[in-house]
C-alpha positions in Angstrom: 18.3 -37.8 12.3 15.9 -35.1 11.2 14.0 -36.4 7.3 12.3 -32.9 7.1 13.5 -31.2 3.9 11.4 -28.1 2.5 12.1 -29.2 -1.2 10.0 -32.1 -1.1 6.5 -29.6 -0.6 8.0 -26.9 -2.9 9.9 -28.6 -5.9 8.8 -30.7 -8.6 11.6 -32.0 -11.9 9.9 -33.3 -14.6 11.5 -35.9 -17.4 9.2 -35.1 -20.5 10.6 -38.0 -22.9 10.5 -40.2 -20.0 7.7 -39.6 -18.1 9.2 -39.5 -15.1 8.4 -37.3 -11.9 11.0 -36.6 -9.7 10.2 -34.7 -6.3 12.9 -33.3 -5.4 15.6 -33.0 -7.8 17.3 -35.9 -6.2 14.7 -38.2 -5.3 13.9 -41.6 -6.8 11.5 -41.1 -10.2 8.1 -42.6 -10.8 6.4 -42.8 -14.1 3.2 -40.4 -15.0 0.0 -42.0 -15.5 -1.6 -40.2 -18.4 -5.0 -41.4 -18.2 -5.0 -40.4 -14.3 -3.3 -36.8 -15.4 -5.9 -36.2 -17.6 -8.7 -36.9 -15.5 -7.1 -35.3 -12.9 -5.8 -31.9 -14.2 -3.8 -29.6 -11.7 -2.9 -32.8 -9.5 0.9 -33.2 -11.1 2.6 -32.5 -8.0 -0.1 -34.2 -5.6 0.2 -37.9 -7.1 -0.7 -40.8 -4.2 3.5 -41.1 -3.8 4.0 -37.8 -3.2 1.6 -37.3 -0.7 2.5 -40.4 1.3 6.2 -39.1 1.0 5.3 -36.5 2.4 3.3 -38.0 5.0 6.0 -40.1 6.3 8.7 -36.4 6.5 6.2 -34.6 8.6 6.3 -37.8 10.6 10.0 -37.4 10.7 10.6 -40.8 9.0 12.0 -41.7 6.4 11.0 -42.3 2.4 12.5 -44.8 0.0 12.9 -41.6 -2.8 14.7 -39.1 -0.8 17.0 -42.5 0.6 17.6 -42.9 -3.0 18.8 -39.3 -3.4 20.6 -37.8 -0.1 19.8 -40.1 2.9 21.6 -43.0 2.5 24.9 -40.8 2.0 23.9 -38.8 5.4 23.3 -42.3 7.3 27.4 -43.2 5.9 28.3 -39.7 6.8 28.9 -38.5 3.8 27.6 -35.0 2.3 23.9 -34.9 0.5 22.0 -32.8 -1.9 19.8 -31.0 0.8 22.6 -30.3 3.3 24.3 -28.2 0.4 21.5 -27.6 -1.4 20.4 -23.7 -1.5 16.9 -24.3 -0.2 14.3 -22.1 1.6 14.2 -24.5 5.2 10.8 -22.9 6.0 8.6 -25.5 7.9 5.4 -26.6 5.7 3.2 -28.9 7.1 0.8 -29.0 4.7 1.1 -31.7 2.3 -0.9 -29.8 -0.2 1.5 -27.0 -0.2 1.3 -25.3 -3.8 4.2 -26.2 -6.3 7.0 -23.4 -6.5 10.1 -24.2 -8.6 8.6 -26.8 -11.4 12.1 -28.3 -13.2 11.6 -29.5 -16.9 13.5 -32.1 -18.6 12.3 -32.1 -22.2 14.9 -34.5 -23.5 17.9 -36.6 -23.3 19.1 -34.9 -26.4 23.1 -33.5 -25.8 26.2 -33.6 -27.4 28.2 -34.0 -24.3 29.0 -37.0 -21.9 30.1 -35.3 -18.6 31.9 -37.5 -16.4 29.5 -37.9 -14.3 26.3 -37.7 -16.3 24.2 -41.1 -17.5 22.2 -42.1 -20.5 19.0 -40.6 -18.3 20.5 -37.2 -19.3 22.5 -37.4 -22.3 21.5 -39.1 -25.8 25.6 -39.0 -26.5 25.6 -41.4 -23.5 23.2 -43.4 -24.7 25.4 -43.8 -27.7 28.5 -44.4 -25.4 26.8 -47.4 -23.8 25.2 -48.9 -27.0 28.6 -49.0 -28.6 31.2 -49.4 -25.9 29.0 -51.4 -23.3 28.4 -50.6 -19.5 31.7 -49.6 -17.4 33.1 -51.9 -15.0 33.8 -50.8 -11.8 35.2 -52.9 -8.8 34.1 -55.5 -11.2 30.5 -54.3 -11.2 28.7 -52.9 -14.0 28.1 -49.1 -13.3 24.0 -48.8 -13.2 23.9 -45.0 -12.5 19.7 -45.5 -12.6 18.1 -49.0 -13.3 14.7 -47.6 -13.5 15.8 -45.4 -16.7 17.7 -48.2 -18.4 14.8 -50.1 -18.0 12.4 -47.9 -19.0 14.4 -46.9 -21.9 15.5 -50.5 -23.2 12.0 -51.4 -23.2 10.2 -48.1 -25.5 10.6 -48.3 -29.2 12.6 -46.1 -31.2 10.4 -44.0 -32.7 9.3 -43.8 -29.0 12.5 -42.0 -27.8 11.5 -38.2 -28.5 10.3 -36.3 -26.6 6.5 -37.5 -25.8 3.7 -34.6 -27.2 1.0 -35.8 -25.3 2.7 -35.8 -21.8 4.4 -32.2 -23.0 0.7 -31.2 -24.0 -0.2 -31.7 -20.5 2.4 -30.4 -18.7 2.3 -27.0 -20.2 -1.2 -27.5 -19.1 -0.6 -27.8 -15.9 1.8 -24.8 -16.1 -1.7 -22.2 -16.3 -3.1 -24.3 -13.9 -0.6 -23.6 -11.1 -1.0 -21.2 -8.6 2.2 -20.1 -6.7 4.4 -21.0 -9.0 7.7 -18.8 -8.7 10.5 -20.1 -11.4 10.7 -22.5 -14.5 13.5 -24.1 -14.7 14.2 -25.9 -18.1 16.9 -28.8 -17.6 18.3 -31.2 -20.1 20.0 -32.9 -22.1 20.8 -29.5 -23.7 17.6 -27.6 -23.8 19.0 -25.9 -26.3 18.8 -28.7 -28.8 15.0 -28.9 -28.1 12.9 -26.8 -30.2 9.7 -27.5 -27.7 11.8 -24.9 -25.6 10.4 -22.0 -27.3 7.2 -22.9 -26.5 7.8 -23.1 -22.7 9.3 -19.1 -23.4 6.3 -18.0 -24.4 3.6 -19.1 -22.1 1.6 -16.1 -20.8 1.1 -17.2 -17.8 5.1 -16.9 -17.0 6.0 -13.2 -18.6 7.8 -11.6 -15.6 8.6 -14.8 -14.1 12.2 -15.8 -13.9 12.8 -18.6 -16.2 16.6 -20.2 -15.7 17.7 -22.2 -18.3 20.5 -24.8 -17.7 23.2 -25.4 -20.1 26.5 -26.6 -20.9 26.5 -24.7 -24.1 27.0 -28.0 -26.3 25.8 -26.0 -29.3 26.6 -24.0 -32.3 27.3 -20.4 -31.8 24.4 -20.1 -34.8 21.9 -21.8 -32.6 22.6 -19.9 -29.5 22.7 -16.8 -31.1 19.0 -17.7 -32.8 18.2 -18.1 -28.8 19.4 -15.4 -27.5 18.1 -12.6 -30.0 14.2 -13.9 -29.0 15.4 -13.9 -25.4 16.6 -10.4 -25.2 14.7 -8.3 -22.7 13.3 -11.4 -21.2 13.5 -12.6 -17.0 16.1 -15.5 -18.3 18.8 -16.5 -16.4 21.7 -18.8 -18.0 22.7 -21.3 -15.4 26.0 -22.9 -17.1 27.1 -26.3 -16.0 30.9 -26.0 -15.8 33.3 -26.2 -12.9 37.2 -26.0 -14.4 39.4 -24.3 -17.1 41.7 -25.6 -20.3 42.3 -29.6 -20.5 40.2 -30.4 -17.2 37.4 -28.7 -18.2 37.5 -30.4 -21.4 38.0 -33.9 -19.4 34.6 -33.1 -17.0 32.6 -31.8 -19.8 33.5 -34.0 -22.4 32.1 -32.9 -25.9 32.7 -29.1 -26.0 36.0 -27.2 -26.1 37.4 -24.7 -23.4 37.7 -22.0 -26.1 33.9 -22.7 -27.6 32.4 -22.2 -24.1 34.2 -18.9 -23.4 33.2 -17.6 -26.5 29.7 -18.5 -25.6 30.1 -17.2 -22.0 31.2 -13.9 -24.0 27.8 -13.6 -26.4 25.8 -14.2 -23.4 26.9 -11.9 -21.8 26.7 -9.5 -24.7 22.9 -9.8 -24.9 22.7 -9.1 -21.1 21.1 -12.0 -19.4 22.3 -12.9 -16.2 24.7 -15.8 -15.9 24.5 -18.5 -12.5 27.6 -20.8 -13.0 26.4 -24.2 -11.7 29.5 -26.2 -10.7 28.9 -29.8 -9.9 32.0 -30.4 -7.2 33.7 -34.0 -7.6 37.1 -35.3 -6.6 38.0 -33.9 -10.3 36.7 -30.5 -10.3 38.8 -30.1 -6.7 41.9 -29.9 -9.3 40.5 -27.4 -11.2 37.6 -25.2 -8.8 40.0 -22.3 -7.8 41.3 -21.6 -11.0 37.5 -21.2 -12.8 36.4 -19.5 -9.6 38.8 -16.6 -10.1 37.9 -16.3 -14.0 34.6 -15.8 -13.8 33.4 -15.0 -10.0 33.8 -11.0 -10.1 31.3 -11.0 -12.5 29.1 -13.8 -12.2 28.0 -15.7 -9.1 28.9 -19.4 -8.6 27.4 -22.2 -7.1 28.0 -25.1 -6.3 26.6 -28.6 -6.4 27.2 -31.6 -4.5 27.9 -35.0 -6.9 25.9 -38.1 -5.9 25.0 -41.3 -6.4 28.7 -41.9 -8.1 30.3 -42.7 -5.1 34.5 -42.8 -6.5 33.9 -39.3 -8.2 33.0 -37.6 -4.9 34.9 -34.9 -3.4 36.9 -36.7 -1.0 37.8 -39.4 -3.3 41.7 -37.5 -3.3 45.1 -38.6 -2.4 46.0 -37.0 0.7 48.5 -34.5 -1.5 45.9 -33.1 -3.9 43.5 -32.1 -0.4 46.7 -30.8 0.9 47.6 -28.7 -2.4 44.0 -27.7 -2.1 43.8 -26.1 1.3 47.4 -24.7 1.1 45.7 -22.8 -2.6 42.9 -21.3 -0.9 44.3 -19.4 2.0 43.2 -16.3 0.6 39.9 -17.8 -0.3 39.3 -19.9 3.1 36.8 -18.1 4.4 34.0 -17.7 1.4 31.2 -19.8 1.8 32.4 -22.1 -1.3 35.6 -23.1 -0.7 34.3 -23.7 3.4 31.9 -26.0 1.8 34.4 -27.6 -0.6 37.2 -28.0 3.0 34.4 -29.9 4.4 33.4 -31.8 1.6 37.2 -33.6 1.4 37.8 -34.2 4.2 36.4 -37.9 5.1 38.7 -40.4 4.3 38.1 -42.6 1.1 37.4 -46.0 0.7 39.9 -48.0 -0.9 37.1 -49.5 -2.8 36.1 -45.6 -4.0 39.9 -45.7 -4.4 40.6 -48.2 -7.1 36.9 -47.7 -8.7 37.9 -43.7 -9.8 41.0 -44.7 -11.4 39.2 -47.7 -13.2 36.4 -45.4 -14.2 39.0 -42.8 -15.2 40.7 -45.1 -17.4 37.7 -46.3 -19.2 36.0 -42.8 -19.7 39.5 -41.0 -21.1 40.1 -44.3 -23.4 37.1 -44.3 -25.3 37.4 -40.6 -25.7 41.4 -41.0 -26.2 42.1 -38.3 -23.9 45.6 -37.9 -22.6 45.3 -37.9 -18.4 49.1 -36.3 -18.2 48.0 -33.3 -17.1 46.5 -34.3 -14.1 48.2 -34.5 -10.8 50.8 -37.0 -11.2 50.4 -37.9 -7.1 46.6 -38.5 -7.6 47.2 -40.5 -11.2 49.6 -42.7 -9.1 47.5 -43.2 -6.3 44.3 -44.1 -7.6 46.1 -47.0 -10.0 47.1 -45.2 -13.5 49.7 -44.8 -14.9 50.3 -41.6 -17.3 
């Protein structure tokens, strides 16, 4: 098996309000030392871990962070991150390779819970768990990532913002870096985070691209406010959605189909350029074609492999919602994302991954009290529900 992935000496996702660095965007966190930062300025994306990780890849073994993230799925031979991720696969053997794509995280805040998001993302998760409990899953309690729970049980309330001194540093480290190519500023919903603005107007990034990734969880007023001091800016809008009408509204839970048109529609107004990001699951299968054909003449779509949710993965499908699939795409079969997508179903699930989407199903659509009867009545049936 071949470890090397390029991302791991180019990328770098930062959790502000946690602390937490995360090289790459799928690998296992570990906490930022302040004290060492700031006797250390510049070293962010050189910390002792990092370097051994990437020790042990140009050694062609492998590294408990990046088994966190894609290895253990490739090992069970299943799909991971890097093998659809859209990275540059360039050989870098040097371990102090300069930081390119630095990914911010300023804060849990949102007003969504998408399916497959966890309180490590989304404050309106964090309200889902403290008032509904964990979901049970194969009788299991789902513990999307222990180290966040943990971490987050443990700091006080008035903790839980977002924390100035680490965001202090950061931007910091932002005119320290040399090489840097793209900012791109994660959430939560960025766009609840008034810290945003001063990412935006850093000198040292004017002409740099600067994506910012939303699922548009927000009042038109505030992304209007946004978009007037973007205008004429290098800011691309990468919007997290991946279905239309009712199943969009399922996935992305929190935000209405006809809201995030509109929005689609003022953005593109103030001519910024649009990336949809679509995050495939067993779900978004249902719905992909249909919210490909809106919106792909204009905009280019990409998508994103789900992880470390094992019964919301692509080929968690009865056998007639794959086939309804492939017989929908004929005309489509050969573009590079619904190849991708063919590929991505076709391992047969687990009946453990079985029984564990309908229970997870059930729980998320009760405590939102969301009707499921529009959903494939073969794949309702098969995974245990009844409509």
């Amino acid at each position: 098996m071949n470890y090397y992935c390029s991302a791991k000496f180019t990328e770098l996702q930062v959790h502000v309000q946690g602390r937490l660095l995360y090289n790459c965007c799928k690998a296992y966190p570990e906490r930022v030392d302040l004290d060492w930062l700031e006797g250390n300025p510049g070293k962010l994306f050189y910390t002792d871990t990092m370097l051994e990780d990437r020790d042990l890849m140009l050694k062609n073994r492998s590294c408990s962070s990046c088994h966190y993230g894609c290895f253990q799925y490739e090992e069970k031979g299943l799909p991971s991150t890097r093998q659809y991720g859209k990275y540059d696969q360039t050989y870098i053997n040097d371990k102090f390779s300069p930081l390119k794509i630095l990914s911010i995280i300023l804060s849990t805040d949102c007003n969504l819970t998408c399916m497959y998001c966890s309180s490590e993302f989304s404050s309106a998760w964090q309200r889902d768990i403290e008032n509904n409990g964990e979901y049970i899953v194969n009788k299991v309690p789902v513990k999307q990532n222990s180290n966040w729970a943990t971490l987050w049980s443990k700091m006080k309330q008035k903790s839980r913002g977002t924390d100035t001194r680490f965001f202090k540093q950061l931007l910091n480290e932002i005119k320290l870096s040399k090489g840097l190519d793209k900012i791109k500023i994660m959430g939560g919903e960025p766009l609840l985070n008034n810290q945003l603005d001063q990412i935006l107007e850093l000198k040292q990034l004017n002409g740099k691209e600067i994506t910012i990734n939303t699922g548009l969880g927000v009042s038109d007023k505030r992304l209007q406010q946004l978009l007037k001091k973007t205008k004429g800016k290098n800011i691309v809008f990468n919007l997290s959605a991946e279905a239309t009408g009712a199943l969009f509204e399922l996935i992305r839970h929190g935000v209405s189909w006809k809201d995030f048109d509109r929005r689609v529609q003022m953005i593109e107004k103030n001519g910024h350029k649009i990336v949809f990001i679509s995050t495939i699951s067993n779900l978004s299968v249902l719905g992909f074609k249909d919210f490909y054909q809106k919106y792909a003449e204009k905009h280019k779509v990409e998508i994103n492999l789900l992880t470390n949710t094992n019964y919301m993965m692509p080929h968690v499908l009865d056998a007639t919602s794959k086939k309804n699939f492939i017989e929908s795409i004929q005309d489509k079969s050969n573009l590079p994302e619904f190849l991708e997508i063919s590929k991505m179903i076709e391992k047969e699930p687990s009946s453990e991954d079985r029984i564990g989407a309908g229970q997870y199903l059930e729980q998320f659509s009760s405590r939102r009290s969301v009707d499921l009867g529009f959903l494939p009545t073969t794949f309702l049936k098969w995974c245990g529900i009844n409509s």
